[in-house]
Kinemage of the C-alpha trace (Angstrom):
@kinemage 1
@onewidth
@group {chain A} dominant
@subgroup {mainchain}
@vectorlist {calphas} color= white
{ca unk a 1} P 0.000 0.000 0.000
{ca unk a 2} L 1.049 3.658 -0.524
{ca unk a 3} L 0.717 5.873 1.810
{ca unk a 4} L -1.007 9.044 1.316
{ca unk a 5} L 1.258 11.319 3.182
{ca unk a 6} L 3.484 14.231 1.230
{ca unk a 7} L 6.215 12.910 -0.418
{ca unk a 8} L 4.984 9.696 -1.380
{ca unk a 9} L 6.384 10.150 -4.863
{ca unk a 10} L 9.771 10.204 -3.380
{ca unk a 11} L 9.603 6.797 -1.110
{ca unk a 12} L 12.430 4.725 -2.146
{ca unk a 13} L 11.315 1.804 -0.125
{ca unk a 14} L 7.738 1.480 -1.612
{ca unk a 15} L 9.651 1.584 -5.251
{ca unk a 16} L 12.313 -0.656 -4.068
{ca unk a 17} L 9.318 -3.139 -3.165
{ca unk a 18} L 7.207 -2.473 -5.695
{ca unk a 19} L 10.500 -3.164 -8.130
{ca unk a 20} L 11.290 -6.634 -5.906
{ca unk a 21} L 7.785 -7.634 -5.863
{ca unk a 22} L 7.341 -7.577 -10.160
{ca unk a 23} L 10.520 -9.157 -10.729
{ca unk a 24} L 9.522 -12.429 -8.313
{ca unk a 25} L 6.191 -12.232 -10.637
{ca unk a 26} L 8.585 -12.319 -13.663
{ca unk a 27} L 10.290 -15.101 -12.544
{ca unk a 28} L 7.745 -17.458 -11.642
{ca unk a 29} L 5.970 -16.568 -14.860
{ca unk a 30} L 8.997 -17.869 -16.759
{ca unk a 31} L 10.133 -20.980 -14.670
{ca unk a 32} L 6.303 -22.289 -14.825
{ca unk a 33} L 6.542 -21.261 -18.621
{ca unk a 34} L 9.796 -23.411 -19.055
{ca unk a 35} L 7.567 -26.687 -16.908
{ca unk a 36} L 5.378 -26.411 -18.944
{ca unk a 37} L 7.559 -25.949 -21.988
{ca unk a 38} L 9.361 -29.232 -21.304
{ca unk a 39} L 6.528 -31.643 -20.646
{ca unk a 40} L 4.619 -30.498 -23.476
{ca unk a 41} L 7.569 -30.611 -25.961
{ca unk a 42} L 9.098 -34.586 -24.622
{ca unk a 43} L 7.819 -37.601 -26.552
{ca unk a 44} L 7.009 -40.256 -24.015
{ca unk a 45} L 5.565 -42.961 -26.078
{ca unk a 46} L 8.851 -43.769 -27.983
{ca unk a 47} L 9.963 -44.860 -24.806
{ca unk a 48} L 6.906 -46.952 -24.013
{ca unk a 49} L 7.177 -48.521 -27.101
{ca unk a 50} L 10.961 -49.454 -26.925
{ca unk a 51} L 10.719 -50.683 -23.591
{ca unk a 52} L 8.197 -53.130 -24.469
{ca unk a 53} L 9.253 -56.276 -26.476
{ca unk a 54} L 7.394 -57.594 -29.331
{ca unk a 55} L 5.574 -61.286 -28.925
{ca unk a 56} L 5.048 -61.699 -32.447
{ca unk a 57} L 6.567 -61.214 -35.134
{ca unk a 58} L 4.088 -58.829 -37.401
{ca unk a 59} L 2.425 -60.227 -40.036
{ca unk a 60} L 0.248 -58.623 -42.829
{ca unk a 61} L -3.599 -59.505 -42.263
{ca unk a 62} L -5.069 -60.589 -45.441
């Protein structure tokens, strides 16, 4: 909150807090941005597939 009083242009402490406070909005933004980034971008089921061995050999169905 700002305070009302005279001089409240010239508060260094409710800029230096204002400053501290957008920045730590800034960075979360971008680390939940980069999460989100890297599980939409990796391919699981190439590794499902490869970890699973094949019974059968396949055939063509006539």
């Amino acid at each position: 909150m700002r305070g009302q009083h005279r001089g409240s242009a010239r508060d260094p402490i409710s800029t230096a807090l204002q400053t501290v406070r957008i920045t730590g909005h800034l960075a979360v933004l971008g680390l939940l941005g980069a999460l989100t980034d890297r599980q939409l971008t990796g391919d699981p089921l190439p590794r499902i597939a490869a970890s699973t061995p094949d019974t059968e050999p396949s055939s063509p169905s006539i």
